[in-house]
C-alpha positions in Angstrom: -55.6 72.6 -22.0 -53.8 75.1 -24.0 -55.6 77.8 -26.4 -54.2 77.4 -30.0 -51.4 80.2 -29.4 -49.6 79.8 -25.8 -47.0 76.6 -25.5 -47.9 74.0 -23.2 -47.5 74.4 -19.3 -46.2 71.4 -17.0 -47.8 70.9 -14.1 -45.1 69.8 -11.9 -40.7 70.7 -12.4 -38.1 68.9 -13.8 -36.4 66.6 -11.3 -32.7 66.8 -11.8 -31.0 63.5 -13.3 -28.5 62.0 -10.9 -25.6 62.5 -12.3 -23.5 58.8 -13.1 -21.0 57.8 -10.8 -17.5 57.0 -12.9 -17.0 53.7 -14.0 -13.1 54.0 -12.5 -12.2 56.7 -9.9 -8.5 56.7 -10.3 -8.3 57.1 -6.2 -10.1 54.7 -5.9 -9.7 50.9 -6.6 -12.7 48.9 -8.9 -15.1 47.2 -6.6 -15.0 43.2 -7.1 -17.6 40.8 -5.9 -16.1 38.4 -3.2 -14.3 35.3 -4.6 -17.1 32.1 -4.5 -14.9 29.1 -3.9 -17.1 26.2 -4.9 -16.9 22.5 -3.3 -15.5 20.1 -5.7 -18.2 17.4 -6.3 -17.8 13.8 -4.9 -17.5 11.5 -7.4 -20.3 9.5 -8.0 -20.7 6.1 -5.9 -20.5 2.9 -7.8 -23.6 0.6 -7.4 -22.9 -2.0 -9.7 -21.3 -4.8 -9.8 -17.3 -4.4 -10.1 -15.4 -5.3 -13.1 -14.4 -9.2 -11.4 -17.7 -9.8 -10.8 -19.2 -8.8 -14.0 -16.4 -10.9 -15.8 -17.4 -14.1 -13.4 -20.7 -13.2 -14.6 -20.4 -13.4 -18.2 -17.9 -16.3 -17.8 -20.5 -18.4 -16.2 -23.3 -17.5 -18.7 -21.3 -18.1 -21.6 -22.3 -14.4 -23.2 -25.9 -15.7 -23.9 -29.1 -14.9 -22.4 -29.8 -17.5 -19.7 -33.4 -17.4 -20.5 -32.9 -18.1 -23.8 -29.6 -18.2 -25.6 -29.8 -15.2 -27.7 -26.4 -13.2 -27.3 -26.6 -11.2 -24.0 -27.0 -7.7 -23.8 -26.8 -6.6 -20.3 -26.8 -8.2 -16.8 -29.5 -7.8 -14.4 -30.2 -8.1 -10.8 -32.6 -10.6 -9.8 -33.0 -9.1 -6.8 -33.6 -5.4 -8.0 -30.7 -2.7 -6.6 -34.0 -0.7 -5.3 -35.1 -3.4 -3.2 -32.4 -4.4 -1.4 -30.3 -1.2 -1.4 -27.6 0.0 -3.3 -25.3 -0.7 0.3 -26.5 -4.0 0.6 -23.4 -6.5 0.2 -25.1 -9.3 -1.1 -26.7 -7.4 -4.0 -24.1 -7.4 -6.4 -22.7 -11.3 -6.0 -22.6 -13.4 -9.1 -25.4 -15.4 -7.6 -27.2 -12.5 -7.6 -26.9 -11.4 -11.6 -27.7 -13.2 -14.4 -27.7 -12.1 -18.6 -30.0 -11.5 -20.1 -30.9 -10.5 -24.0 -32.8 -6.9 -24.9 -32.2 -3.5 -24.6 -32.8 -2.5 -21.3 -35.9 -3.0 -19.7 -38.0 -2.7 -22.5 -37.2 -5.8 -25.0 -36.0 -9.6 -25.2 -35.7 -11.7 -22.0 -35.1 -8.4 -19.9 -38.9 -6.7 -21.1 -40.5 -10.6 -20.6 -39.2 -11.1 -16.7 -40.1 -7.3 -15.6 -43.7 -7.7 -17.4 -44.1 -11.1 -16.2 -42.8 -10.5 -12.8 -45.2 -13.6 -11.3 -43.5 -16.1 -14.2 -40.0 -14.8 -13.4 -40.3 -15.3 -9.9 -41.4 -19.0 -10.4 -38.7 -19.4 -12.9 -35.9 -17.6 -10.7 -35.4 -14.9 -12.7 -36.3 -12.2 -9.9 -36.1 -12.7 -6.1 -39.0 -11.6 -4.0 -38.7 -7.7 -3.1 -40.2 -7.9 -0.1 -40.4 -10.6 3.0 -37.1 -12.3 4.4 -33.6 -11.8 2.8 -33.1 -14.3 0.9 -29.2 -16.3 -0.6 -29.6 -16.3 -3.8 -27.3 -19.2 -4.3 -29.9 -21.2 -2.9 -32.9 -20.4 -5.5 -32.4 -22.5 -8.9 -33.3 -20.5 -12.6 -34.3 -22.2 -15.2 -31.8 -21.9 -17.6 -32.0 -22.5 -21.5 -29.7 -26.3 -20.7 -32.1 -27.0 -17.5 -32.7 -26.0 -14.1 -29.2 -24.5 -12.2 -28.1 -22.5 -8.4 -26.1 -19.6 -9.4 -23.0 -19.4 -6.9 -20.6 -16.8 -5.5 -17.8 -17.9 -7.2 -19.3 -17.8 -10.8 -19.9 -21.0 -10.9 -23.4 -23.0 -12.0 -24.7 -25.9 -10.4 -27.1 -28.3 -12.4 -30.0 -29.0 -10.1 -33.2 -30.5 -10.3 -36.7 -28.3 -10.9 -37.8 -27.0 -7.3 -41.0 -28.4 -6.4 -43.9 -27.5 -8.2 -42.2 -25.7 -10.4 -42.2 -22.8 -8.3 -39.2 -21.4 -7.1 -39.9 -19.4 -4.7 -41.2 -23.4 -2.3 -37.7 -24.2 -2.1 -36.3 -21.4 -0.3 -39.5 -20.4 2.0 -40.4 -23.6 3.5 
């Protein structure tokens, strides 16, 4: 502490500032950060179905839920991409797809068969996820005319109802 009259005393020097280094020597040349060359990205890999198989599928189905006839607003897998792998060959097939109405997952036919899974598996809307691989030309969906195989070629053939009405006896036995 000071008395009222003498200035204040520090306690410990002035250190002396570093003095700033010139933005641009003109002998020497400006620094620059090594050039980053960045990878190009790989496209992304196409898991759907192609554009010939989604046309077979829409042939088939007329443009109308097979469920129940309301126009068609996507096409699902009945055995789901997940399950099967995005690689597998067989998961993309016309067999294999089928249209349905809603947006999505979560309205019309497409909201019914994923919150219903145990109904859409009887009615061969879905394919089991798990247990044998099974052709999906060989389980029959219920369609809105009647009971009908799904084949490779786009094509439906009329069939009658598998027994018991579940699906899922015809192809496991």
């Amino acid at each position: 502490m000071s008395d009222g009259g003498s200035p204040l005393q520090r306690s410990k020097p002035l250190q002396a500032r570093r003095a700033a280094a010139p933005k641009s020597a003109p002998d020497r040349a400006p620094r620059t950060a090594p050039a980053r060359t960045r990878k190009p990205r790989p496209a992304p890999r196409r898991t759907g179905p192609s554009v010939e198989q989604r046309a077979l599928v829409d042939l088939r189905d007329g443009g109308r839920c097979v469920r129940c006839g309301a126009p068609a607003n996507n096409r699902d897998h009945r055995r789901t991409r997940g399950s099967g792998g995005t690689r597998a060959e067989t998961i993309n097939l016309p067999s294999n797809l089928l249209t349905l109405c809603g947006m999505g997952n979560t309205s019309g036919c497409h909201a019914w068969k994923d919150e219903h899974r145990a109904d859409a598996l009887r009615d061969g809307y879905a394919l089991p996820l798990n247990g044998p691989d099974v052709d999906a030309q060989l389980v029959p969906v219920r369609t809105r005319s009647g009971w009908a195989r799904f084949l490779n070629d786009g094509t439906r053939v009329r069939c009658a109802a598998p027994i018991d009405n579940d699906a899922t006896a015809a192809w496991a036995a």
